[in-house]
C-alpha atoms as one frame of an Amber mdcrd trajectory, in Angstrom:
protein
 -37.854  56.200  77.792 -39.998  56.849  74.484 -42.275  55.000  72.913 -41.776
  53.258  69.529 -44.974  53.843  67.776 -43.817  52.504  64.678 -43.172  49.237
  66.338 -45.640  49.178  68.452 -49.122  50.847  66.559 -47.771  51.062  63.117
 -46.293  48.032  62.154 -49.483  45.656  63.336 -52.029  47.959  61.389 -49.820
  47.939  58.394 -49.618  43.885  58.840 -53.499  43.737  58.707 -55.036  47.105
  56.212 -51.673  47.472  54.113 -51.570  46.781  50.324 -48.730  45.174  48.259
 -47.541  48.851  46.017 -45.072  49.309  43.390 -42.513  52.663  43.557 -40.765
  54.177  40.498 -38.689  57.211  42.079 -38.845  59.787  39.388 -38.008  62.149
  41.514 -36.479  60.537  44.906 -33.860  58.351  43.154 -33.876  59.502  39.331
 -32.414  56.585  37.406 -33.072  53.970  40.508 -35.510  51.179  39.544 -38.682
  50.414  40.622 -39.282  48.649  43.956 -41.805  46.701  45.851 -43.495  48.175
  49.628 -46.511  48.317  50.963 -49.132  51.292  51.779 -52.652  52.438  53.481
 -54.577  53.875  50.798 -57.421  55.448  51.791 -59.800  58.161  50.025 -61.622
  60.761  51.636 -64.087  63.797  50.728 -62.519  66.965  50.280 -61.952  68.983
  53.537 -62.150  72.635  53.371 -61.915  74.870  56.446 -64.316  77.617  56.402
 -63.607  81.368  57.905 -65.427  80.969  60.972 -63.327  77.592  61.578 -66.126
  75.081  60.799 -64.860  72.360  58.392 -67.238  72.077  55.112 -66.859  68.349
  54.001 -69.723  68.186  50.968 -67.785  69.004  48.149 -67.914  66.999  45.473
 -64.285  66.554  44.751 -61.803  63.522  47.065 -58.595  63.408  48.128 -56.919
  60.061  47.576 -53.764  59.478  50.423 -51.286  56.592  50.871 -49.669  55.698
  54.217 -46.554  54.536  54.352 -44.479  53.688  57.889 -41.039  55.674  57.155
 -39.087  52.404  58.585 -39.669  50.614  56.139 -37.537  52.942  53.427 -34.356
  53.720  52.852 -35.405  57.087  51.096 -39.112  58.238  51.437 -40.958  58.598
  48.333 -41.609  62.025  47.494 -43.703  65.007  45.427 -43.491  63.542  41.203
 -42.526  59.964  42.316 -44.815  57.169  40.518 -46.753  54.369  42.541 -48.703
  51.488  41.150 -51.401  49.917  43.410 -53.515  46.837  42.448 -57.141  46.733
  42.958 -58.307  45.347  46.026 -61.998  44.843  47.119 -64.323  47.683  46.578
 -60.890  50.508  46.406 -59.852  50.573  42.566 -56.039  50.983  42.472 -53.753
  51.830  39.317 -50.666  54.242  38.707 -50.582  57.159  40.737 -48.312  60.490
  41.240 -47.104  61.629  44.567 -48.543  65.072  44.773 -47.426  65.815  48.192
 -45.904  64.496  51.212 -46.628  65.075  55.456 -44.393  63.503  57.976 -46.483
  63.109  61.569 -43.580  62.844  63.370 -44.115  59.340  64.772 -43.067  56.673
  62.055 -45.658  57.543  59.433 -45.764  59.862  56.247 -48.959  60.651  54.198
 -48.587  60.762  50.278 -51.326  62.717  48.719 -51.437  60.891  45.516 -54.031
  61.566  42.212 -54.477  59.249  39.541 -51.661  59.412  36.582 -53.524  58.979
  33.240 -51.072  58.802  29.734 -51.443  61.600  27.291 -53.704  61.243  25.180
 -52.269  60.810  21.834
């Protein structure tokens, strides 16, 4: 018998750290409308691996990532999809583009996201 992490780990973190997020499938369900969920986001330093197999983490640049627990969607968001988070505490939120997407194989998916800013005119 298997265990259900997504039941069992996934689904009380996600009840306390996840954030109320908005999904506009560009690219997932072109023409669907947009649809509430909820997400991890987190943001991180850069990670770089070096050739010796050391990781370098000072780089100046981040990675921003949002966690999402796969039960919870019909279809997964995925790369050029459109996701609005609010601000909450200290973590500044806005409209973000799904950049790129890792399954872990246990209930959970990764979205590397980067801020979407308009054109400027």
């Amino acid at each position: 018998m298997g265990v259900d992490f997504s039941t069992l780990i996934l689904q009380p973190n996600f009840d306390v750290w996840s954030r109320d997020i908005q999904i506009t499938p560009v690219a997932s369900q072109p023409g669907a409308g947009s649809y509430g969920a909820r997400g991890i986001l987190r943001s991180q330093g850069t990670r770089i691996i070096a050739p010796e197999g050391e990781w370098i983490e000072e780089l100046s640049d981040q990675e921003t990532k949002l966690d999402i627990r796969d039960a919870e969607f019909t279809v997964l968001p995925q790369q050029g999809d459109m996701i609005y988070i609010a601000d909450e505490g200290n973590m500044k939120g806005g409209t973000f583009e799904v950049t790129n997407s890792e399954n872990n194989g246990g209930g959970e998916t990764t979205l590397s996201v980067r801020k979407w800013e308009p054109a400027a005119p």
